[in-house]
N, C-alpha and C positions, 0 to 999 in steps of 0.2 A: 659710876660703876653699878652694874644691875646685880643686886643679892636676893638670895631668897635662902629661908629657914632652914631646907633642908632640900636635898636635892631627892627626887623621884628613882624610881629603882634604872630606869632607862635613863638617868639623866646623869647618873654618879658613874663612875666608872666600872665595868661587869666584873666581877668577882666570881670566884670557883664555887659548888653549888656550898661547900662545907666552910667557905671563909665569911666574913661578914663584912658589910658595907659601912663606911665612913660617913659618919652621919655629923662630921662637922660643917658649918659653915664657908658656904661655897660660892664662886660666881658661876649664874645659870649660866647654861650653855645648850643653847637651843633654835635650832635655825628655823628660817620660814620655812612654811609648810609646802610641799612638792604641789605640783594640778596631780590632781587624781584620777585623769588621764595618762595611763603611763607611758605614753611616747613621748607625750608631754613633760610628764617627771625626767624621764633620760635625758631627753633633752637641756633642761633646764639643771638638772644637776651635773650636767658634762660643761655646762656652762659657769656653771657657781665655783668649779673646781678652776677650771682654765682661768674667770674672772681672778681666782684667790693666786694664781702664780703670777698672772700679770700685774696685781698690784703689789704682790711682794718685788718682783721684778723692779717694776719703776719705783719703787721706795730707796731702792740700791743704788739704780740709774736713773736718775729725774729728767736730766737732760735729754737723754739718749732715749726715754721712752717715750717724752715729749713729743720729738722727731718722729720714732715712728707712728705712734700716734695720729700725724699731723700726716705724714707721707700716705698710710696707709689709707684711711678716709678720704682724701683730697683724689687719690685714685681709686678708688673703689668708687665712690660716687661720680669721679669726671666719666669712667669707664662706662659705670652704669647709664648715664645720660647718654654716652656716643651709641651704644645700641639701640637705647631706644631711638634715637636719630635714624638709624638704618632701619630701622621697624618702619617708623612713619614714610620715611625716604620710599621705598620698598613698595610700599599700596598706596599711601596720598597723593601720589601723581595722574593714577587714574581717575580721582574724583574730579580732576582738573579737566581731561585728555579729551576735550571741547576746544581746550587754550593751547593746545600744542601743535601751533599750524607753520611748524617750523621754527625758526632761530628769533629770536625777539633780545632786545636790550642796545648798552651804549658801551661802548663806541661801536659795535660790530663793523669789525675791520676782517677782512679775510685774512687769513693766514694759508701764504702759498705752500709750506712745509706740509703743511694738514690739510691738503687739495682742495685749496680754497674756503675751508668751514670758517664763522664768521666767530672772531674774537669777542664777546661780553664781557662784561663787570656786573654790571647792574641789570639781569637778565642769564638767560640760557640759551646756551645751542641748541636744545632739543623742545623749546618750547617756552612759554609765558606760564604753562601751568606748572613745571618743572621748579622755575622759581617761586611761584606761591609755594611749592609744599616746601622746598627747602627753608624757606623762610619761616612759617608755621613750625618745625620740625626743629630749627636754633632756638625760636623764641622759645615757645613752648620749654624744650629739654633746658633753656637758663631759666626760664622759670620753676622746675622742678631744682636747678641745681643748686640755684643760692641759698634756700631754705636749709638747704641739707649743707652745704659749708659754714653758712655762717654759722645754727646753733649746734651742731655737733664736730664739726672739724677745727674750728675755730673758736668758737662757743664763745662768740663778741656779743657783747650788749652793748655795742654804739649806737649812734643815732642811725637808727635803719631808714631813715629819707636819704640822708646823705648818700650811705652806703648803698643804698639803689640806683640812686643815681649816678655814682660813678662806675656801679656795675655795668648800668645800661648804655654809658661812653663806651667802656672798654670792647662791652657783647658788637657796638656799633661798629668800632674801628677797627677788630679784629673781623667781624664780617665783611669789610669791605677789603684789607685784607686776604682774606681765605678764597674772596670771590674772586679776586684780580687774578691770585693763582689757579685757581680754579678754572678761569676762564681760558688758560691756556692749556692744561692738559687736557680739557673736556674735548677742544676741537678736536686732538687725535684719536679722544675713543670715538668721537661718533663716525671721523673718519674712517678709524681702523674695523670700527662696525661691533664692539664691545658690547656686549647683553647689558639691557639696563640695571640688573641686577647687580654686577659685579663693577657699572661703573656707579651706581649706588654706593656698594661698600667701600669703594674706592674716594670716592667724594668723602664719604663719613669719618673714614682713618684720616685722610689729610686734615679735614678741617677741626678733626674732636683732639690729634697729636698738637695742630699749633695752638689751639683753644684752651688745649691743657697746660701747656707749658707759659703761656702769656698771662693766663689767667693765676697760674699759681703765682707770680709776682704783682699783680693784682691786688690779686686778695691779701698779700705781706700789710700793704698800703691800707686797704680801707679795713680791714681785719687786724689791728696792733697787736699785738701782746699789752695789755694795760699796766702791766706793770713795767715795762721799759718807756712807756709811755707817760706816768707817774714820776718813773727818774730823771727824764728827759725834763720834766718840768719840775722839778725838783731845784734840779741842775740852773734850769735857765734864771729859776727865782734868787737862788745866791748868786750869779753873774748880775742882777738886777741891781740886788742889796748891795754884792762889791762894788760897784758904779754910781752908787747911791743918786741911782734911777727917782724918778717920779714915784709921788708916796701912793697917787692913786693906779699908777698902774701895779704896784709894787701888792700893794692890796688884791687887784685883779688878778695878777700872777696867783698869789696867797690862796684865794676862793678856787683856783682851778687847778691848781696843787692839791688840795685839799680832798675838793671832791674825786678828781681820779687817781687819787690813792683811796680813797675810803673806796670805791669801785673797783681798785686789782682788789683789795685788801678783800673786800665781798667777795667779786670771785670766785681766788685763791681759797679762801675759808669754804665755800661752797664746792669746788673739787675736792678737797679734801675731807669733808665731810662725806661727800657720796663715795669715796674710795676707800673709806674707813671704813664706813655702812655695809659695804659689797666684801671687804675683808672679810671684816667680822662674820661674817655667814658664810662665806668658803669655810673659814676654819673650824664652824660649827659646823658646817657640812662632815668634813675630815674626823673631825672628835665624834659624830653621830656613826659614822662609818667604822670607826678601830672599832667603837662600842659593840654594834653590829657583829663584825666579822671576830671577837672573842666571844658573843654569848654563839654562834656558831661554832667555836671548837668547843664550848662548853658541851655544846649537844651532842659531838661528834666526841664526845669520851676523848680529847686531845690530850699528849703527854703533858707534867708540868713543865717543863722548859718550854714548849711551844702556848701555855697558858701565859707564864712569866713574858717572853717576848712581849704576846698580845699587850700585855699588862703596860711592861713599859711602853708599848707605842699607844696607849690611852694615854697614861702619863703625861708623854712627851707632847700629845695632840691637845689634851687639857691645857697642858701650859700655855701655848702657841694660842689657842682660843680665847683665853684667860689676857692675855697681852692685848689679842687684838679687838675684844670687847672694851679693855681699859683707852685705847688707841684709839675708838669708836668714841665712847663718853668725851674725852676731849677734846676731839677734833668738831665733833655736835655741838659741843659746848661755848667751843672758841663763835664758830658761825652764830650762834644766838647772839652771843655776845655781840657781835661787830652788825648784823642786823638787825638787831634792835636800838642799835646808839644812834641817838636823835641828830637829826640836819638839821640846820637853819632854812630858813624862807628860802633864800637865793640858793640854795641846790651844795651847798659847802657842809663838810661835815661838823660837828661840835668841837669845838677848840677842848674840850675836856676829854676827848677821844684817847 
């Protein structure tokens, strides 16, 4: 818990000009300092305030803010990737339009419905260069998206070869996938004679809606929660032992129990550490703010009952800040703790853990 001597006349609670200041022993309360840019400051303190309800929020509801959490980013960023797809979709087909000397790809089968246009998969009705940019325009936007699911939607620290790899199955079989469908509603637009543009964003919404929804069970898969993942092996180690399994495999279970529980347990201690951290200065934001707006009725000659209120909601905002600095210290505290306890060679944590 952070102390200091004696709190500063801006730092203790604002008093009326003829009452005097409490000059006992206090926990400071004092938030990071704004950018001194002030669009910048707004900003960032409309942020610190919204941050401090959202973690009181998920403190209430862990589960449930889990969730949105998880929804929220998973769609904001799938979204964010499908436009840029129609950005690229949009102009990179002209840097092609050398290649677009009509229908290219496999099987082109005509399709008598769509007056004869010819059916692709692997390839475009409208050209060869069509398919290079679409293809450019997937890979690319999975490579901007993985980055952004894995450490912030997901915030996995698994083995990132693996999980590239089976990213890069998935982006494969859902492209071929997206193309098959694809291949058949394209014939009609170029039949029906559809502006490239609109059958642009039309390509973009089908392929980025099933992209999204395939890929968010995907990523369940190669993205775990580590701590069900931890249980899971937990779990399998005493079905081992009730079986009185192989002593060496029993052992190996052990080392990989071990380590991916000390890994949720990291973490776990590591969210919670930064949500502590981001607390704690919402509330100091709050507590700097009543401070504030009472030495402004001071100035404005305020009646005493509208002093007293102010008074109580420093109070009340002291307290709350006062908690969530103590809430800070231990949650800091705990992640030192669990980051600093020593592994063995073979990647397991210390049996004295």
């Amino acid at each position: 818990m952070e102390t200091t001597e004696k709190l500063t006349e801006t730092e203790a609670p604002q008093l009326g000009a003829d009452e005097t200041v409490d000059t006992t022993e206090k926990v400071e309360i004092k938030a990071k300092p704004l950018p001194e840019n002030k669009f910048k400051a707004a900003f960032v303190g409309l942020y610190r305030k919204w941050l401090g309800k959202w973690y009181g929020f998920s403190d209430k509801h862990k589960k449930m803010s889990e969730l949105i959490y998880t929804v929220f980013f998973f769609l904001v960023f799938s979204v964010g990737v499908t436009i840029y797809q129609y950005i690229v979709m949009t102009f990179l087909p002209y840097a092609f339009a050398s290649l677009n000397n009509g229908p290219w790809g496999v099987p082109n089968t005509p399709i008598k419905a769509a007056g004869g246009q010819p059916y692709v998969i692997f390839g475009d009705a409208q050209g060869f260069g069509y398919f290079i940019a679409f293809e450019i325009a997937t890979f690319t936007a999975q490579c901007i998206n993985f980055p952004l699911q894995r450490n912030i939607t997901y915030r996995s620290h698994g083995n990132i070869a693996w999980q590239i790899m089976w990213y890069f199955i998935g982006w494969a079989l859902i492209s071929v996938f997206t193309l098959a469908l694809w291949g058949i509603i394209n014939c009609f637009m170029v039949y029906w004679g559809v502006p490239d543009a609109a059958t642009g964003l039309l390509k973009t919404l089908i392929t980025g809606a099933v992209s999204m929804v395939i890929f968010f069970f995907i990523f369940m898969i190669i993205f775990p929660n580590r701590k069900k993942v931890a249980d899971k092996l937990d779990k399998k180690l005493e079905k081992a032992k009730a079986k009185n399994a192989d002593a060496a495999k029993i052992e190996k279970l052990e080392k990989r129990a071990r380590a991916e529980r000390y890994a949720a347990d990291l973490a776990a201690a590591e969210r919670e550490a930064a949500k502590a951290t981001a607390f704690a200065d919402a509330k100091a934001v709050a507590y700097e703010a009543a401070v504030s707006q009472r030495e402004a009725l001071v100035k404005k000659n305020a009646s005493e009952q509208e002093l007293s209120a102010a008074q109580d909601y420093i109070d009340s905002a002291y307290a709350s800040a006062v908690d969530a600095v103590e809430k800070r210290a231990e949650a800091v505290a705990a992640y030192e703790k669990i980051k600093q306890t020593p592994a063995s060679e073979d990647g397991s944590v210390d049996a004295a853990r």
